[in-house]
C-alpha positions as CSV (number, residue, x, y, z in Angstrom):
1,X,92.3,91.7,90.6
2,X,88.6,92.7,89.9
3,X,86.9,90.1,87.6
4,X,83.9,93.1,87.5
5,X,83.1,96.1,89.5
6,X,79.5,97.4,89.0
7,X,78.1,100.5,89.6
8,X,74.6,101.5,89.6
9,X,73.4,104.7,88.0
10,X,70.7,107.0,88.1
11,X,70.1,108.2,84.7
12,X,71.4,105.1,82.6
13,X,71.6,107.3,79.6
14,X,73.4,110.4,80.9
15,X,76.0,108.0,83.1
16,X,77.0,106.1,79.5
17,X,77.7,109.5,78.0
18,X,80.0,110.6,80.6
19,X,81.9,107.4,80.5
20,X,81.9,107.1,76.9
21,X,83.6,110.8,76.4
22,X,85.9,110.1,79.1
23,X,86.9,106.8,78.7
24,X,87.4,107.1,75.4
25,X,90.3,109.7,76.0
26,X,92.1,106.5,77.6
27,X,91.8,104.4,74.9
28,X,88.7,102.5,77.0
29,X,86.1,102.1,74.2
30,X,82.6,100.5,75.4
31,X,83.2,96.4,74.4
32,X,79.9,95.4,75.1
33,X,75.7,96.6,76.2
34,X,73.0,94.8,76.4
35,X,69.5,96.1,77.9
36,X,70.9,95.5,80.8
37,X,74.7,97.2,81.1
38,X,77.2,98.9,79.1
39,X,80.4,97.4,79.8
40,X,84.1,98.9,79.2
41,X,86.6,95.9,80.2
42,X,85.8,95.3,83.8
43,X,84.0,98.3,84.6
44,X,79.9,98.3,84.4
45,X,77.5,100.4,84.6
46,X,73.4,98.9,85.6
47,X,70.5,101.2,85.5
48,X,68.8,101.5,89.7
49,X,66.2,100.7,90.8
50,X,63.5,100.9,93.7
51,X,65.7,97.4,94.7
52,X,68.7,98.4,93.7
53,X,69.5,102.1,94.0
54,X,72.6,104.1,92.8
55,X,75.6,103.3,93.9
56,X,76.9,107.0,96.3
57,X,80.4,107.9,97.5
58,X,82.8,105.7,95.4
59,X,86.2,107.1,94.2
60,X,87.5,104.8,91.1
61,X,90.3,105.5,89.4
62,X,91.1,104.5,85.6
63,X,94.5,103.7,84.5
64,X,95.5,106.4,81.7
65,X,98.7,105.2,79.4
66,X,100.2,108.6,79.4
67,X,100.1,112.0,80.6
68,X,98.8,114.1,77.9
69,X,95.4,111.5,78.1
70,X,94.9,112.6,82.0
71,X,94.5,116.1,80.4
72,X,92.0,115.1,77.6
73,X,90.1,113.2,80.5
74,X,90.3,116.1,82.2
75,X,89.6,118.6,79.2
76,X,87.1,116.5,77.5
77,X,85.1,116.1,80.6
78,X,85.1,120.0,82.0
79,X,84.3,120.9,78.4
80,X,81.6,118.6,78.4
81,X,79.7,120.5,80.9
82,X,80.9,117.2,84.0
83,X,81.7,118.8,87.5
84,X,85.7,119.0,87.9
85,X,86.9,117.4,91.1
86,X,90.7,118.3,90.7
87,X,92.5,119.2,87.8
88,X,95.3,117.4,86.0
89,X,98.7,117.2,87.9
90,X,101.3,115.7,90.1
91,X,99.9,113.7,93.4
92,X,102.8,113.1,95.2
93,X,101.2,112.5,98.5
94,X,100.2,109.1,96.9
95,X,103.5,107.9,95.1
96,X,106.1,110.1,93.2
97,X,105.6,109.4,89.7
98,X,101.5,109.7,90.6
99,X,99.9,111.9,87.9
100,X,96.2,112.2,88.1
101,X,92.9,114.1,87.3
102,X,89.0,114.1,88.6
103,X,86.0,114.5,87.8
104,X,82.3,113.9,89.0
105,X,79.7,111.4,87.2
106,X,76.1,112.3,86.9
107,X,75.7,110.9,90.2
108,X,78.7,112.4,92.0
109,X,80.9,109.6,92.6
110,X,84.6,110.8,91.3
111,X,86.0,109.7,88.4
112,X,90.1,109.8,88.2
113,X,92.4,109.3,85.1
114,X,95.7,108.2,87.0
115,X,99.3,107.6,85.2
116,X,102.2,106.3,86.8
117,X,104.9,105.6,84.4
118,X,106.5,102.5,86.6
119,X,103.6,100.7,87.1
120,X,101.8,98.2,84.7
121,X,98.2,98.1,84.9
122,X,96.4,95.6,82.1
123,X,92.5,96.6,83.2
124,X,90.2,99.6,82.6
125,X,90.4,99.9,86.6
126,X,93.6,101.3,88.5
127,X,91.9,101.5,92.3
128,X,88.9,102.1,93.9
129,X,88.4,103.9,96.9
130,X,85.6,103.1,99.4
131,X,84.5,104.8,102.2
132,X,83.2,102.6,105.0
133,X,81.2,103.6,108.5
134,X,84.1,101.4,111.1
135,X,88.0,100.7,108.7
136,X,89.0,97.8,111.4
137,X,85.3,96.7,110.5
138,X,85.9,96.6,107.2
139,X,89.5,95.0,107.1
140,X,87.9,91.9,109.2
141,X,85.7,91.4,106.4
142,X,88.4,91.0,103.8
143,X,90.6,89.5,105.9
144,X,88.4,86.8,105.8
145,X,87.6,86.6,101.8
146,X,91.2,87.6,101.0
147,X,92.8,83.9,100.3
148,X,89.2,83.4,98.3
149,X,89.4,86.5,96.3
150,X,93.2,87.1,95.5
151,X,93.6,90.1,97.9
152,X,97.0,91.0,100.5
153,X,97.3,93.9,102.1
154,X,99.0,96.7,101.1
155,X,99.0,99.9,103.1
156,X,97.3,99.8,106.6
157,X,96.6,102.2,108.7
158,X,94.0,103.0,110.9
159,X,92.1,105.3,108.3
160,X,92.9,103.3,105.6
161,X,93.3,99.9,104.7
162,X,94.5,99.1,101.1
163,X,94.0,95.5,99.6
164,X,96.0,94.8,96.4
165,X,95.8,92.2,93.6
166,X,98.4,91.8,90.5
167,X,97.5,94.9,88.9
168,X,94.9,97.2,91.0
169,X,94.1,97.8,94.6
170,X,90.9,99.2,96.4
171,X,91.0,100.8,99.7
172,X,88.8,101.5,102.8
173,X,88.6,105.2,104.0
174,X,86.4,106.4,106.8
175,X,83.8,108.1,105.8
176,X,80.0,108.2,105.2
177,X,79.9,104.3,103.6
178,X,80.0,104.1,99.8
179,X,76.7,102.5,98.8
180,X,75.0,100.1,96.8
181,X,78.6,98.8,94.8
182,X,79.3,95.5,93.4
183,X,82.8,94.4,93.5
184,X,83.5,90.3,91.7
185,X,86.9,88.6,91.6
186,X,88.0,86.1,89.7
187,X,89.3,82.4,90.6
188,X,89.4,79.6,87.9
189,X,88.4,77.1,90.8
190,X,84.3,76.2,92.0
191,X,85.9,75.1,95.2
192,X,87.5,78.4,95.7
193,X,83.8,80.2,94.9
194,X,82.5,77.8,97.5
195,X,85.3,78.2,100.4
196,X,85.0,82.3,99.6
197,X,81.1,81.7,100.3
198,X,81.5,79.2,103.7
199,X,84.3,81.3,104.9
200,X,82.4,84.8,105.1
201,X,78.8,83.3,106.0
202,X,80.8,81.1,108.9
203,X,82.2,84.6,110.1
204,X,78.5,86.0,110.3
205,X,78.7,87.6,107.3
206,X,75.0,87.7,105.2
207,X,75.0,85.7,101.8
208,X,73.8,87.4,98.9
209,X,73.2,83.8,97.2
210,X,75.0,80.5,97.0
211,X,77.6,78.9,95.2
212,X,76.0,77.7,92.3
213,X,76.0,78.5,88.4
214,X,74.1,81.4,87.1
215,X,73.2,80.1,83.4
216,X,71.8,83.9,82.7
217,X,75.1,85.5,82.7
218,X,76.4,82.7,80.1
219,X,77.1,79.0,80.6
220,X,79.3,77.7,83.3
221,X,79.4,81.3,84.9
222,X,79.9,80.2,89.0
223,X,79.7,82.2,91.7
224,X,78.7,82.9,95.2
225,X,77.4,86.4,96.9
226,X,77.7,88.0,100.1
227,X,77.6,91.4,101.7
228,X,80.1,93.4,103.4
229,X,79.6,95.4,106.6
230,X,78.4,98.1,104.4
231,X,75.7,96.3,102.6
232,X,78.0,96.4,99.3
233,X,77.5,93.3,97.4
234,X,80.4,91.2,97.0
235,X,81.4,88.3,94.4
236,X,84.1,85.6,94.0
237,X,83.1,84.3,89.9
238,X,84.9,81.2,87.8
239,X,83.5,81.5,84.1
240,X,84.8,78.1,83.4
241,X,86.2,79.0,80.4
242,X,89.6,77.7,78.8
């Protein structure tokens, strides 16, 4: 589902040490970090700034391949001296099997180590969840990038709206609106970049740049930007590579 989801951070160097310690209980080892970012599959971390501040109020959870590594998460991470945000244990008000633990990055957004032994996940990323200031607000928006992006919907209510891809799902809450993320998905199409981009902007939806290629990130890298009703930026990318 998520090509890459970027957050930004406060304190670049204190943010890499939380994920590295916890991450690494999951068998998610740091693949790549430039200047720039530090990468761990499809989850990145940028330093703010005055332009681009820290991202506030996400939930993401990280798929963990067994139990016993939601408690190291968990352990590594309260042992560590991070904030706990719910110890390990069952969650059966989200699915039976649902096994999960929390914690709190440097810059509070909560960080979850989730098993559920029925369901394959082949990312870093199980699900986000974003809170947003109106849900049916929200759900217009990607409604309309959904056939672009490779999202359905999955649960919907009026508090929350899931959207699901093959193997992770993010979901709108209300709430005071998570800020300042960057969510990109994949398509191995430039016409489908392009139709993601004239779709939202033909819905009144602000562009946050163009189709077009973006030779910085690497050769061939496509893509096209636009913002959500919460200002978060949002990407449909073809890397253009076989």
């Amino acid at each position: 589902m998520f090509d890459h989801v970027t957050i930004r951070v406060t304190d670049r160097e204190a943010s890499e040490a939380f994920y590295d310690s916890v991450l690494r209980t999951l068998g998610l080892d740091q693949n790549y970090r430039t200047n720039a970012f530090s990468l761990w599959k499809e989850f990145m971390i940028n330093g703010a700034t005055s332009e681009n501040p820290p991202t506030r109020r996400l939930h993401i959870g990280f798929v963990a391949p067994s139990r016993d590594q939601v408690d190291r998460f968990w352990r590594v991470g309260t042992e560590a001296g991070y904030r706990d945000d719910g110890p390990p244990g069952p969650r059966p008000q989200y699915s039976e099997n649902y096994y999960g633990a929390f914690l709190l990055d440097p810059d509070g957004n909560s960080a979850e180590a989730v098993h559920e032994p029925d369901v394959g996940r082949r990312g870093a990323i199980d699900h986000l969840w974003i809170r947003v200031a109106d849900v049916a607000a929200a759900k217009s928006f990607y409604e309309t990038i959904a056939p672009h992006a490779g999202l359905r919907i999955g649960a919907d209510t009026p508090d929350r709206v899931q959207f699901v891809g093959a193997a992770s799902s993010f979901s709108l809450v209300a709430g005071t609106p998570t800020e300042h993320l960057h969510m990109a998905f994949p398509t191995r199409e430039n016409p489908v970049v392009d139709r993601f981009h004239e779709a939202a902007v033909a819905a009144g939806y602000a562009s946050n740049g163009g189709p077009g290629e973006r030779p910085r990130y690497h050769p061939g890298y496509y893509a096209a930007f636009v913002f959500d009703p919460d200002g978060n930026n949002i990407e449909v990318v073809n890397h253009n590579r076989d």
